[in-house]
Structures are given as C-alpha cells and as structure tokens.
VMD Tcl script that builds the backbone (N, CA, C; Angstrom):
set m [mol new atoms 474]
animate dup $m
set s [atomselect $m all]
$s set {name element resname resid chain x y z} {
  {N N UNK 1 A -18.781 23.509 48.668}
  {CA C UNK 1 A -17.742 23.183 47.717}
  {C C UNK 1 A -17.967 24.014 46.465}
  {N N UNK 2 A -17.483 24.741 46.096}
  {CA C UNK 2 A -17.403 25.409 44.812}
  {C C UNK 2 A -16.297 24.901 43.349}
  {N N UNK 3 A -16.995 24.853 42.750}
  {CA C UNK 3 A -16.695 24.202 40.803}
  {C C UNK 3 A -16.176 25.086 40.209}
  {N N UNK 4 A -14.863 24.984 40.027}
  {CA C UNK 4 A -14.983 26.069 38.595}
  {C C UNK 4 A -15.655 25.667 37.500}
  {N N UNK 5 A -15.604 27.253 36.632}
  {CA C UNK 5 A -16.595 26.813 35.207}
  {C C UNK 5 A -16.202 25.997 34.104}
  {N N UNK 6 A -15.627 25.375 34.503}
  {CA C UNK 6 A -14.451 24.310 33.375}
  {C C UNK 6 A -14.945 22.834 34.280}
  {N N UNK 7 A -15.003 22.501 34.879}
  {CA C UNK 7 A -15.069 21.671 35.552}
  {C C UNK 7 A -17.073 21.297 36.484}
  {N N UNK 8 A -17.439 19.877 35.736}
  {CA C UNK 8 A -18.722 19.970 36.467}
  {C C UNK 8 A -18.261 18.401 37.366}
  {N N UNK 9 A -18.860 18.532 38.127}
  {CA C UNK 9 A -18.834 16.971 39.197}
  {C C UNK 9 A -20.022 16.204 38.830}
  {N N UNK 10 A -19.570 15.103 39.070}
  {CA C UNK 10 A -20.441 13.986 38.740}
  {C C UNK 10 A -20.641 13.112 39.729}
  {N N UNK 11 A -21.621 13.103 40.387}
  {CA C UNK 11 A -22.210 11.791 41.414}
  {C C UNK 11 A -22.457 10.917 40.654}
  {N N UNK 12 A -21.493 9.586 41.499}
  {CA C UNK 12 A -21.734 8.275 41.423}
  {C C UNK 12 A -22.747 7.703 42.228}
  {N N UNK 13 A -23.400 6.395 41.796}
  {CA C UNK 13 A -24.148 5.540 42.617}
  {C C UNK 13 A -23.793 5.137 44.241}
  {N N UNK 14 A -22.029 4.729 43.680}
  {CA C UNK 14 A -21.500 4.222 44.770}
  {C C UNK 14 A -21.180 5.309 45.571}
  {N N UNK 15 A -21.104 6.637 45.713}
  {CA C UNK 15 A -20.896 7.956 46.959}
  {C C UNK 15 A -19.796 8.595 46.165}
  {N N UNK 16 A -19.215 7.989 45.132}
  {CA C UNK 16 A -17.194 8.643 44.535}
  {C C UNK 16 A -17.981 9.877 43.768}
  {N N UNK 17 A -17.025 11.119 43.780}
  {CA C UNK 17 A -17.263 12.123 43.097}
  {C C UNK 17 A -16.030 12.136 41.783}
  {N N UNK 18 A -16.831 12.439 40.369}
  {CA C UNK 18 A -15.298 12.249 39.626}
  {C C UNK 18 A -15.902 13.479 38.490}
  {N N UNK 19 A -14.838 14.193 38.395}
  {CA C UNK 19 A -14.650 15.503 37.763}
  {C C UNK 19 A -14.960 15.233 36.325}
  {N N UNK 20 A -15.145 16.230 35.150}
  {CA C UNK 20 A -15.020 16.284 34.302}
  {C C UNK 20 A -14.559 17.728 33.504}
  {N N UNK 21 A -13.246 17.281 32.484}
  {CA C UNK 21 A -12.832 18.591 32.688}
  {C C UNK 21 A -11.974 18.441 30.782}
  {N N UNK 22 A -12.583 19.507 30.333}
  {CA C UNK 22 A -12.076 19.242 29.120}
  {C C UNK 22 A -12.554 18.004 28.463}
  {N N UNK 23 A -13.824 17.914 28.630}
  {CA C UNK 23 A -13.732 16.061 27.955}
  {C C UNK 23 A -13.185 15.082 28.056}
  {N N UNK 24 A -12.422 15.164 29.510}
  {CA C UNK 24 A -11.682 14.067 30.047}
  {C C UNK 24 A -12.005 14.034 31.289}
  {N N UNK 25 A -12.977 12.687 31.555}
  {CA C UNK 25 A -13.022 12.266 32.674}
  {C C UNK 25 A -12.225 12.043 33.529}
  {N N UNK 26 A -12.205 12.189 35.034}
  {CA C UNK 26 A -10.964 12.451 35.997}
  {C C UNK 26 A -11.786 11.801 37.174}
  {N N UNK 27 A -10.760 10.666 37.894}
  {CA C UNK 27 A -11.625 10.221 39.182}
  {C C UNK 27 A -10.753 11.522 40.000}
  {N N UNK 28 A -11.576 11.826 41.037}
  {CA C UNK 28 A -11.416 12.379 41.995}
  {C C UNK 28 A -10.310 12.149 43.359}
  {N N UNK 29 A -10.197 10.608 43.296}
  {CA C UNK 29 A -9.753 10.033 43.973}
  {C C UNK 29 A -8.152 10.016 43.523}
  {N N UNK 30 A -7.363 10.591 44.251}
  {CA C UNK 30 A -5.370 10.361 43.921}
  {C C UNK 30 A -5.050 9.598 43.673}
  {N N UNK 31 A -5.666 8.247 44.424}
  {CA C UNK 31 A -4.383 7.139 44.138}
  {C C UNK 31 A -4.702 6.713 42.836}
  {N N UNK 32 A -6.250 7.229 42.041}
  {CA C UNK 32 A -6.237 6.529 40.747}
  {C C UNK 32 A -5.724 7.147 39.416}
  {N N UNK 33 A -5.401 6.082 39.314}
  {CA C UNK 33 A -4.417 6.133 37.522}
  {C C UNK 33 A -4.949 7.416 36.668}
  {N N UNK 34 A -6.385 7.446 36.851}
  {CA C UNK 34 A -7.137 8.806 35.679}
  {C C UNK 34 A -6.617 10.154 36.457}
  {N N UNK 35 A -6.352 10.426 37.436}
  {CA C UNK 35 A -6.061 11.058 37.532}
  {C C UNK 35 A -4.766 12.040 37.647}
  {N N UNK 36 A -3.881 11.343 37.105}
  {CA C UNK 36 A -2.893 11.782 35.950}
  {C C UNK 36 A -3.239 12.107 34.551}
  {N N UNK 37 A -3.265 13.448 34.143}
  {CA C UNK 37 A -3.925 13.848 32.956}
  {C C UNK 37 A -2.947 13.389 32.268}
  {N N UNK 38 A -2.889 12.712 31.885}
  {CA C UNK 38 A -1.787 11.940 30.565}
  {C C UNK 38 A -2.461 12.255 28.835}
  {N N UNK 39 A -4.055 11.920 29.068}
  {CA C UNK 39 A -4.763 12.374 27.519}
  {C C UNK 39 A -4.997 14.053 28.078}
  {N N UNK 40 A -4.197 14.506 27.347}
  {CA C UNK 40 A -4.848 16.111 27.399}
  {C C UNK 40 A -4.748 16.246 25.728}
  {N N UNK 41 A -5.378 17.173 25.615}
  {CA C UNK 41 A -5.432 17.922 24.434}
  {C C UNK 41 A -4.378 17.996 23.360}
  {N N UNK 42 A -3.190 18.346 24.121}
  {CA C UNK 42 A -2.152 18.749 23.459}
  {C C UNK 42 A -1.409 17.456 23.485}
  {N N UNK 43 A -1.299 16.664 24.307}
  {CA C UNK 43 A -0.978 15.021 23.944}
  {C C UNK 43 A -1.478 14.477 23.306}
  {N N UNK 44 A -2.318 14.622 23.135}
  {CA C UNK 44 A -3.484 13.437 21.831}
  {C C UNK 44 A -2.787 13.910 20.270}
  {N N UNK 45 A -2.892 15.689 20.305}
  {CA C UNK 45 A -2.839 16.227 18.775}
  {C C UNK 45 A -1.029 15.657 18.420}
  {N N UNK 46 A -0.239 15.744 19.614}
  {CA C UNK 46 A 0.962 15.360 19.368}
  {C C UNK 46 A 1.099 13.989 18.733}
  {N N UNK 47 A 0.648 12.796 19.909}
  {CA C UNK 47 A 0.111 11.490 19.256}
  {C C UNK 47 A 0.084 11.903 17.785}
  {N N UNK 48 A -0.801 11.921 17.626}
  {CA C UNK 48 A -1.510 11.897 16.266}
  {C C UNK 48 A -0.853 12.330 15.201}
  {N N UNK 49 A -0.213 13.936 15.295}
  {CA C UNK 49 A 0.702 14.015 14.697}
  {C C UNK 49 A 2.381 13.379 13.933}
  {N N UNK 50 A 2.489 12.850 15.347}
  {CA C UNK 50 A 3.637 11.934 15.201}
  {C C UNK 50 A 3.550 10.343 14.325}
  {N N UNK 51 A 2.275 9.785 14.486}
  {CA C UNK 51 A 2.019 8.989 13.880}
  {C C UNK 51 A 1.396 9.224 13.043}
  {N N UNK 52 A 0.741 10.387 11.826}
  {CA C UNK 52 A 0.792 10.218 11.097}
  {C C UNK 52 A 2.165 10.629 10.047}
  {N N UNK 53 A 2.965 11.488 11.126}
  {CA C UNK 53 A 4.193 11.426 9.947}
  {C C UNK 53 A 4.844 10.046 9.558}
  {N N UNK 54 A 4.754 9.634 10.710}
  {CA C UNK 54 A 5.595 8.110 10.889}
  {C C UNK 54 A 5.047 7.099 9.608}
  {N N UNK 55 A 3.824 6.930 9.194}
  {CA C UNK 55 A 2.970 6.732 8.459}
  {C C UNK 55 A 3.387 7.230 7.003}
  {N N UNK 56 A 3.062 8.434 6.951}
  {CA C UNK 56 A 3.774 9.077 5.418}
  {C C UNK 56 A 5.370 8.853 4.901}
  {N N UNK 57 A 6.013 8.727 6.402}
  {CA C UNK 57 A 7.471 8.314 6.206}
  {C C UNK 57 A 7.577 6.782 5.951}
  {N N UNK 58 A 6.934 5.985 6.564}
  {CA C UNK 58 A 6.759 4.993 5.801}
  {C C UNK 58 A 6.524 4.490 4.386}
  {N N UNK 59 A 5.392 5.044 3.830}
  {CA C UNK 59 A 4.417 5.184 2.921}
  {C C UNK 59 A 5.812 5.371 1.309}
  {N N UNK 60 A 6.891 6.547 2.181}
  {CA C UNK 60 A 7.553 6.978 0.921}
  {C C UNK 60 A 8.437 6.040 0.828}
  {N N UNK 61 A 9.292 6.043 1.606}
  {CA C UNK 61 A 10.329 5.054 2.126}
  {C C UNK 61 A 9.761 3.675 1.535}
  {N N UNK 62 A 8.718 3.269 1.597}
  {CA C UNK 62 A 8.820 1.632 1.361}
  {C C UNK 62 A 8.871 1.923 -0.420}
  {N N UNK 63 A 9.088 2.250 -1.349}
  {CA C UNK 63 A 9.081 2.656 -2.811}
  {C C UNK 63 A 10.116 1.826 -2.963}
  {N N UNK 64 A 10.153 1.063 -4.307}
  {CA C UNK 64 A 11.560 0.755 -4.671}
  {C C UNK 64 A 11.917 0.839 -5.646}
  {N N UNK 65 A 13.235 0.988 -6.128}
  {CA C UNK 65 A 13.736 1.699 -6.896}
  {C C UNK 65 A 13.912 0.736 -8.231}
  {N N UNK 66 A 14.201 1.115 -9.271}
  {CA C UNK 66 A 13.721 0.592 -10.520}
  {C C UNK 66 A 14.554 -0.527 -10.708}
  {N N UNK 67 A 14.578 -2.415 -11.074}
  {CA C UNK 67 A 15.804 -2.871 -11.213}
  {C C UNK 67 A 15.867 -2.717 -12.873}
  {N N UNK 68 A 17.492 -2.989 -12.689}
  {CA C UNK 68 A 18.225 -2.807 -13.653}
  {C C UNK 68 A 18.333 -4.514 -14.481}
  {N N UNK 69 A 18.373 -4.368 -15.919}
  {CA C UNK 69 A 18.214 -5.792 -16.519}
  {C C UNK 69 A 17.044 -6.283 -16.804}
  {N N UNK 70 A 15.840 -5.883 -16.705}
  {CA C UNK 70 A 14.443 -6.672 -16.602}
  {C C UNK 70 A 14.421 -6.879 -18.489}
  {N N UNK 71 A 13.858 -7.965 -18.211}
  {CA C UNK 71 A 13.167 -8.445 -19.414}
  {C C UNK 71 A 11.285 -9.126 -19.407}
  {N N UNK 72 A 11.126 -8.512 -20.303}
  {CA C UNK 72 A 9.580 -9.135 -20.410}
  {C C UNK 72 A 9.540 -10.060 -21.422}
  {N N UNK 73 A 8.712 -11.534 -20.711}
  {CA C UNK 73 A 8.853 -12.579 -21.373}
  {C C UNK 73 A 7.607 -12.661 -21.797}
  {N N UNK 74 A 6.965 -12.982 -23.583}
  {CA C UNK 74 A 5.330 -12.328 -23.809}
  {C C UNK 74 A 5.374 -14.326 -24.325}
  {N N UNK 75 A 4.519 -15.130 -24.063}
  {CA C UNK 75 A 4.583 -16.495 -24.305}
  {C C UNK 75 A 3.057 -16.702 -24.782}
  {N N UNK 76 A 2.787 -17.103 -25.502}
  {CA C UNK 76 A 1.609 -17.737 -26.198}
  {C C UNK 76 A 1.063 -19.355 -26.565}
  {N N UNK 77 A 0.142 -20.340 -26.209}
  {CA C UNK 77 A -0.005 -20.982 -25.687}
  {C C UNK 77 A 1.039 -21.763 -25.528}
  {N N UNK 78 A 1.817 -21.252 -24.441}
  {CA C UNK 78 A 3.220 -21.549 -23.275}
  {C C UNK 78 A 4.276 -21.491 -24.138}
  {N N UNK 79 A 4.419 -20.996 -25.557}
  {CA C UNK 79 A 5.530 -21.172 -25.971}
  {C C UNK 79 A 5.964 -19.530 -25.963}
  {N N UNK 80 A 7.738 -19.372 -25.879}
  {CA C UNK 80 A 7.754 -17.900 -25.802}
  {C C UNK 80 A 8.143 -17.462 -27.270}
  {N N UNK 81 A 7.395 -16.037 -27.523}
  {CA C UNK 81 A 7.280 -15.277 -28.428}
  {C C UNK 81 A 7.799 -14.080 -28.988}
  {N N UNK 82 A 7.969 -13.333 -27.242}
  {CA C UNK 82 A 8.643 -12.233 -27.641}
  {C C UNK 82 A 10.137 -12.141 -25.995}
  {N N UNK 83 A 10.721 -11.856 -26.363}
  {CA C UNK 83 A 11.581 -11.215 -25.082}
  {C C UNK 83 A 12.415 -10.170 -25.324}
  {N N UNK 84 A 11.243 -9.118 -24.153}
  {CA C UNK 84 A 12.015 -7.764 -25.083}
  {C C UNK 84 A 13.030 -7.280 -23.305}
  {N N UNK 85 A 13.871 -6.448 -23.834}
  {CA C UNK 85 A 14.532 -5.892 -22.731}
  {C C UNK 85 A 13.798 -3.858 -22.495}
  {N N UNK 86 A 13.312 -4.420 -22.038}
  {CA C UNK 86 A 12.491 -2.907 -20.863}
  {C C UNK 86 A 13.398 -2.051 -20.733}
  {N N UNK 87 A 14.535 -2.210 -20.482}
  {CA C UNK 87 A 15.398 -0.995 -20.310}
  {C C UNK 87 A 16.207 -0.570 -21.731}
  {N N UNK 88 A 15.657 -1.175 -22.687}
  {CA C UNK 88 A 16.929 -0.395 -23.322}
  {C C UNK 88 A 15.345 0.325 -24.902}
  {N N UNK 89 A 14.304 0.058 -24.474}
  {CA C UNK 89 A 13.348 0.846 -25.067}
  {C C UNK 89 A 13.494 2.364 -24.838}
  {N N UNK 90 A 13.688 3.158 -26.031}
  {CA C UNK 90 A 13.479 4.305 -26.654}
  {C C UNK 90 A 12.311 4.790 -26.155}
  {N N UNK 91 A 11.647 4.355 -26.933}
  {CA C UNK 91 A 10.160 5.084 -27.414}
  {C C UNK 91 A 8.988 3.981 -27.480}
  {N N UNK 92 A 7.961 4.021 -26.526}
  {CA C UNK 92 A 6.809 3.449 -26.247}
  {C C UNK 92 A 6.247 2.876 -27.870}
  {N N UNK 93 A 6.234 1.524 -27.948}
  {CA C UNK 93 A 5.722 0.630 -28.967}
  {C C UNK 93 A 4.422 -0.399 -28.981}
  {N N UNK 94 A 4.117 -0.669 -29.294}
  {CA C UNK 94 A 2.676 -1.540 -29.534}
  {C C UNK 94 A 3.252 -3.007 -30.031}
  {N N UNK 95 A 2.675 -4.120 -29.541}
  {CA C UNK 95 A 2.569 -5.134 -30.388}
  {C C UNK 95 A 1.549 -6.199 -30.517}
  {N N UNK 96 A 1.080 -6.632 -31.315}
  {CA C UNK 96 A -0.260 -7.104 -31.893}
  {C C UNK 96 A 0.155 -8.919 -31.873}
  {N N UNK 97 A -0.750 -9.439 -30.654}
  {CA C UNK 97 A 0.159 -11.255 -30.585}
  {C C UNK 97 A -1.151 -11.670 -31.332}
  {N N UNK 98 A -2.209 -11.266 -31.493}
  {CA C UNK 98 A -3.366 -11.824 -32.176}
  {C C UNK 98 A -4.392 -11.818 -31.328}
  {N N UNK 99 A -5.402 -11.178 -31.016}
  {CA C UNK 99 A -6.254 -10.788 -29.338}
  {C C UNK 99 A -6.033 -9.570 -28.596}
  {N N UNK 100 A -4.560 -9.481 -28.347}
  {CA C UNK 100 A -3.410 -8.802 -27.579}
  {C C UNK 100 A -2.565 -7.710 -28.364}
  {N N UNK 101 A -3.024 -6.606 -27.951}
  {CA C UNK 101 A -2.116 -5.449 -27.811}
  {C C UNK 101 A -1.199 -5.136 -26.675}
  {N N UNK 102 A -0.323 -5.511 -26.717}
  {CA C UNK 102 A 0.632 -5.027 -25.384}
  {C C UNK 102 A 1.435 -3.518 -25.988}
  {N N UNK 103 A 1.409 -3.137 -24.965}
  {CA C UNK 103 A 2.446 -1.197 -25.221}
  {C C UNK 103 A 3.615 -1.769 -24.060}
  {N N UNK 104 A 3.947 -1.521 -25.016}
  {CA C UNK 104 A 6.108 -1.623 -24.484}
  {C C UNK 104 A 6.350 0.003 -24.030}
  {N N UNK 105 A 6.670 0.335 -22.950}
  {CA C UNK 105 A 7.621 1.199 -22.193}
  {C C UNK 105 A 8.945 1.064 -21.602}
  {N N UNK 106 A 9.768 2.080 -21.433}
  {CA C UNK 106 A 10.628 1.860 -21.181}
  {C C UNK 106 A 10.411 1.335 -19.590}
  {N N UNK 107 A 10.775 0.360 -19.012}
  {CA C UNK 107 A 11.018 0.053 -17.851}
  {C C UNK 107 A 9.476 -0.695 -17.496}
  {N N UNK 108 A 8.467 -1.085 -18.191}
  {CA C UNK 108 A 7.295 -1.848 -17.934}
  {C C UNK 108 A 6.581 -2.440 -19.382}
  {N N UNK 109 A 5.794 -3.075 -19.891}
  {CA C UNK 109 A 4.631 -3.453 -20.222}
  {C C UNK 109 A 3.653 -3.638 -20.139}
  {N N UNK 110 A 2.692 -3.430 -20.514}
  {CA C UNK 110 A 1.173 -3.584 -20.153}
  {C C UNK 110 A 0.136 -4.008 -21.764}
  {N N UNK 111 A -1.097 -4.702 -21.200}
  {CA C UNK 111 A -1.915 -4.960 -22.409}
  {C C UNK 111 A -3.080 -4.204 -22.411}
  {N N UNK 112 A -2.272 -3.307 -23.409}
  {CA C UNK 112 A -3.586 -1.929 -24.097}
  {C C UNK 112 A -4.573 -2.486 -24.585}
  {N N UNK 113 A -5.299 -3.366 -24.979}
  {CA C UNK 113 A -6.525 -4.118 -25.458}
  {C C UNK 113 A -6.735 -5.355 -25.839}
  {N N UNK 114 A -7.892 -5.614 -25.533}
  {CA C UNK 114 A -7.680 -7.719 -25.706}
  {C C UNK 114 A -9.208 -7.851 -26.286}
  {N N UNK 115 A -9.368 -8.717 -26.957}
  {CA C UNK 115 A -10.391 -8.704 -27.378}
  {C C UNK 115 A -11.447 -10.127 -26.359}
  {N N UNK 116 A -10.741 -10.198 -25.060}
  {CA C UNK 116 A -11.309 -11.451 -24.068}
  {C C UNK 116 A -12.438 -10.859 -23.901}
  {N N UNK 117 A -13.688 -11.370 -23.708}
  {CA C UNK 117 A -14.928 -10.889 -23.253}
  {C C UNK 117 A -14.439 -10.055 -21.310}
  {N N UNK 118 A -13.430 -10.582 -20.408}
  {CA C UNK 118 A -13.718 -9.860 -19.370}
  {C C UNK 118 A -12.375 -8.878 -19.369}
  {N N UNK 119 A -11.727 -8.870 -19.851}
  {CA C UNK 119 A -10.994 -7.668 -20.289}
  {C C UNK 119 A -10.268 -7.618 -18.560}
  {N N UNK 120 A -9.685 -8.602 -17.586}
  {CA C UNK 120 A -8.479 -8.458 -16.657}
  {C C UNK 120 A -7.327 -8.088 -17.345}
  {N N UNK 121 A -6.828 -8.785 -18.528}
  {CA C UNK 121 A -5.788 -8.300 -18.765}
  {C C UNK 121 A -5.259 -7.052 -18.585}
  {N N UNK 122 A -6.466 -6.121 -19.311}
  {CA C UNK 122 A -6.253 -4.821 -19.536}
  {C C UNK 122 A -6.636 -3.917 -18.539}
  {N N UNK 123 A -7.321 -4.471 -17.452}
  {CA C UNK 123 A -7.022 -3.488 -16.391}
  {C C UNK 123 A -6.235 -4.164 -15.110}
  {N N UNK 124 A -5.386 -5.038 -14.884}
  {CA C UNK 124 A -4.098 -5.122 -14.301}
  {C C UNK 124 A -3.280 -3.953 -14.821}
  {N N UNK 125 A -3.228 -3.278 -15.615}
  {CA C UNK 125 A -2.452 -2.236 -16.096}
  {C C UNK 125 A -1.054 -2.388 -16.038}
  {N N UNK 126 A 0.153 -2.139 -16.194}
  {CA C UNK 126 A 1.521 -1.597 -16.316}
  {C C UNK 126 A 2.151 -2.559 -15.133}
  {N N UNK 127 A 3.663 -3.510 -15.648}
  {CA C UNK 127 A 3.993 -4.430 -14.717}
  {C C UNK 127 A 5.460 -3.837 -15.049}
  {N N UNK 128 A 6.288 -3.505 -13.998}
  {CA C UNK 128 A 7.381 -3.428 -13.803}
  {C C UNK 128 A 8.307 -3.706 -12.983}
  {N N UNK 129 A 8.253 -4.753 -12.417}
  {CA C UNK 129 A 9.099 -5.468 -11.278}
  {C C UNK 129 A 9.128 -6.927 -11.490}
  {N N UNK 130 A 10.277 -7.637 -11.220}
  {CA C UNK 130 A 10.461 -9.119 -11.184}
  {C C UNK 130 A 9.447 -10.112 -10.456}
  {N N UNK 131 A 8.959 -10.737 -11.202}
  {CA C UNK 131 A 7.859 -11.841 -10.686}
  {C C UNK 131 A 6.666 -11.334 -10.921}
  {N N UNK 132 A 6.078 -10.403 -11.498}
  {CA C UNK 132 A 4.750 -9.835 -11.628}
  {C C UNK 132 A 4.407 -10.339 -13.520}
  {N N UNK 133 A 2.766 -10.840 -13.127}
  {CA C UNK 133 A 2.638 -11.346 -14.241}
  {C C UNK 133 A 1.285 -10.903 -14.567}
  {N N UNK 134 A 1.250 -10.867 -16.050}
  {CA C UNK 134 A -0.003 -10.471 -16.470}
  {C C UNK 134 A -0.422 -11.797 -17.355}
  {N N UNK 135 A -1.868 -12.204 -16.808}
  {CA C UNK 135 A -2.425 -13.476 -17.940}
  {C C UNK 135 A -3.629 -13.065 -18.286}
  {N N UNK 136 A -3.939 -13.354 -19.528}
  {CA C UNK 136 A -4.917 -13.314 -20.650}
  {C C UNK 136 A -5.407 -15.238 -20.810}
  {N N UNK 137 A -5.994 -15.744 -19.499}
  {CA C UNK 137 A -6.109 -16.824 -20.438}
  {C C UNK 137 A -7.143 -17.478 -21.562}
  {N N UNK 138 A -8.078 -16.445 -21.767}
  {CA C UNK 138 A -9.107 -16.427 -22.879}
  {C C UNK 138 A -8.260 -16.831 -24.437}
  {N N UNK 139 A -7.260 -15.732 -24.096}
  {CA C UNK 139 A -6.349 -15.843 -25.608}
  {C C UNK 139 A -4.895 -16.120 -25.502}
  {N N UNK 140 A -4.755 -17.290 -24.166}
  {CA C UNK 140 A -3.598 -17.896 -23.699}
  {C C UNK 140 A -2.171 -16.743 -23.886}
  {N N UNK 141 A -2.168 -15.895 -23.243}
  {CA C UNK 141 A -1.131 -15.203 -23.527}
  {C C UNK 141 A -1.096 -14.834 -22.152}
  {N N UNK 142 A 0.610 -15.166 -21.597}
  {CA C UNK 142 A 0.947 -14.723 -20.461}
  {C C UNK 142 A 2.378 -13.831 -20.707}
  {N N UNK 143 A 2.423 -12.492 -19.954}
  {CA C UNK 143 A 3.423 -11.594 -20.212}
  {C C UNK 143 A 3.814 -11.953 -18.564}
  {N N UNK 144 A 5.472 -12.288 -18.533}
  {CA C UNK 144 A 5.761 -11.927 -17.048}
  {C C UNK 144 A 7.372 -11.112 -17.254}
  {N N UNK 145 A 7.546 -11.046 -16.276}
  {CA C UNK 145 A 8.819 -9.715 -16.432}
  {C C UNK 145 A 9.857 -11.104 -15.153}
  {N N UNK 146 A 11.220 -11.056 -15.918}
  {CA C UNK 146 A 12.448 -11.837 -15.558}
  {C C UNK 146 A 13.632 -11.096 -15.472}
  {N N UNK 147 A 14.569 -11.499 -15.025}
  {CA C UNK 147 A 16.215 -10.708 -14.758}
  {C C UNK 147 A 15.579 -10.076 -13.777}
  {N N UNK 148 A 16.579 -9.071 -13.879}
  {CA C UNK 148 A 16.365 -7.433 -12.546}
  {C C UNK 148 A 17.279 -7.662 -11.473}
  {N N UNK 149 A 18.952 -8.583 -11.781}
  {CA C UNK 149 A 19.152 -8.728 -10.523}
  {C C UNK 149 A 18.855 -9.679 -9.736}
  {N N UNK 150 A 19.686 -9.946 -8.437}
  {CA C UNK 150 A 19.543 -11.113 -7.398}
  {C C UNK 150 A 18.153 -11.582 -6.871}
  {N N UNK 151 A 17.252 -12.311 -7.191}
  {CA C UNK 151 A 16.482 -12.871 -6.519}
  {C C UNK 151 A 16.009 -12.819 -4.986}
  {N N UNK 152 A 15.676 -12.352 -4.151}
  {CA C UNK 152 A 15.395 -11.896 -3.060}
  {C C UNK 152 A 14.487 -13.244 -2.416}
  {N N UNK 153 A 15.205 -13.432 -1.090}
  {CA C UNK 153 A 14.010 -14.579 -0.533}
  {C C UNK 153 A 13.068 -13.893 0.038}
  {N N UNK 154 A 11.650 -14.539 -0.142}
  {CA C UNK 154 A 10.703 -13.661 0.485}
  {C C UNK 154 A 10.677 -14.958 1.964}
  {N N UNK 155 A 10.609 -16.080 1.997}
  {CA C UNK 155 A 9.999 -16.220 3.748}
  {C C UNK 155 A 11.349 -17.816 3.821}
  {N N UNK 156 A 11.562 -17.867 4.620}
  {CA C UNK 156 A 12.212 -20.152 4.731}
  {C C UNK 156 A 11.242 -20.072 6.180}
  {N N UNK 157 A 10.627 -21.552 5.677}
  {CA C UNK 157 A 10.023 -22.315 6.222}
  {C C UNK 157 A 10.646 -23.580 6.482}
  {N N UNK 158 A 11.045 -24.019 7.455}
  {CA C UNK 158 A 11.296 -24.965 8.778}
  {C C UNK 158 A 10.740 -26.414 8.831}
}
mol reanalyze $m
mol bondsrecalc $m
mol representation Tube
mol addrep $m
C-alpha cells in the first residue's frame, strides 16, 4: 500500500486504518460521517470569517440613536433641584450642588468630582439615555435623565 506525502495512516487497536490529512482526521471507512471533508481549511477560514462579520454587524447595528426631549433630573436629599433640558445646551457647563460637580453637555451629564471618599459617582461617567441614573449617596445626590419619548416595554410577565 503506498501513502502519499500529505497523508500518514494510523493503526488502530481495534484493526480500522484512519488517515490523517491536513490536520484532519479521516476514518478510512465510507460509510463514516468523517469522511466527508466538510472541516477543510477553506471552510473553517470561511466560518470564521462570516461570523465574525456577522458579529461586527451586529456590534454597529445594535447603537441607538440619540432621543430627542431628555431632561436631567439633579435631586438632593430626594428633593429636585435642578431640571435641565440636555438638548437645548450650547456649551458644556459645570454645576456645584455642594460635594458635586456635575458637567452639563449637550445631550448627557456626568459628575466631574465629588468629594465622597469612594468616588462611584465620578467614574460611572457620562449618562445619556432614559432610565440611567447616577447616585452619589455619601452626599445624597441622585442625577437621572427623564422624557426622550415613548417609554419602551422591556419584558410582561404572565
């Protein structure tokens, strides 16, 4: 029996001879399933390829787009203080609640410095979407963002 040089045979225990060829094991035997080269080389890189575009196309695609109307509601122990409208800011502003620096942008808020010993506030960083909230409760100050448009159900439960 002669091998090509691509191909070495492999004795089994049980008497079956099964090829190896390209790094893909192959029974020898027809009627079995491996031996339909289905993983080859150029199928795998395809695979792979395809799913990672599918992946990046995902990745962009799930983004959403800015709503319109948001307001940030800045409340201090639970009473509210400030309600500014996000969209109709100019020019990036500061405001000082006592602890709390929040920077106003157009279309978000965030708290540039707090004087809380663990400092979450300030690295949650920048909130711009409906229902996202930032709390400080060292120096009871909760910023959450309201409006933006229809309310979206996230799950009904049964």
């Amino acid at each position: 029996m002669t091998v090509p040089k691509n191909k070495t045979l492999l004795n089994l225990r049980n008497g079956k001879t099964i090829s190896q060829q390209r790094g893909f094991i192959m029974s020898a035997d027809k009627s079995s399933p491996l031996s339909e080269r289905v993983f080859t080389n150029r199928n795998l890189i395809f695979f792979f390829a395809l799913t990672s575009l599918l992946c990046v196309a995902a990745i962009v695609f799930s983004g959403r787009t800015a709503e319109t109307g948001q307001t940030a509601v800045v409340r201090k122990n639970g009473e509210v203080i400030y309600n500014i409208d996000l969209e109709s800011v100019d020019e990036p502003y500061t405001i000082d609640t006592g602890g709390n620096i929040l920077l106003v942008e157009k279309g978000g808020i965030s708290v540039m410095s707090a004087d809380c010993p663990d400092g979450l506030c300030v690295k949650q960083g920048a909130i711009s979407r409906r229902s996202q909230t930032i709390v400080c409760l060292p120096n009871r100050l909760s910023v959450s963002i309201e409006g933006g448009g229809e309310q979206e159900t996230d799950a009904v439960v049964r």
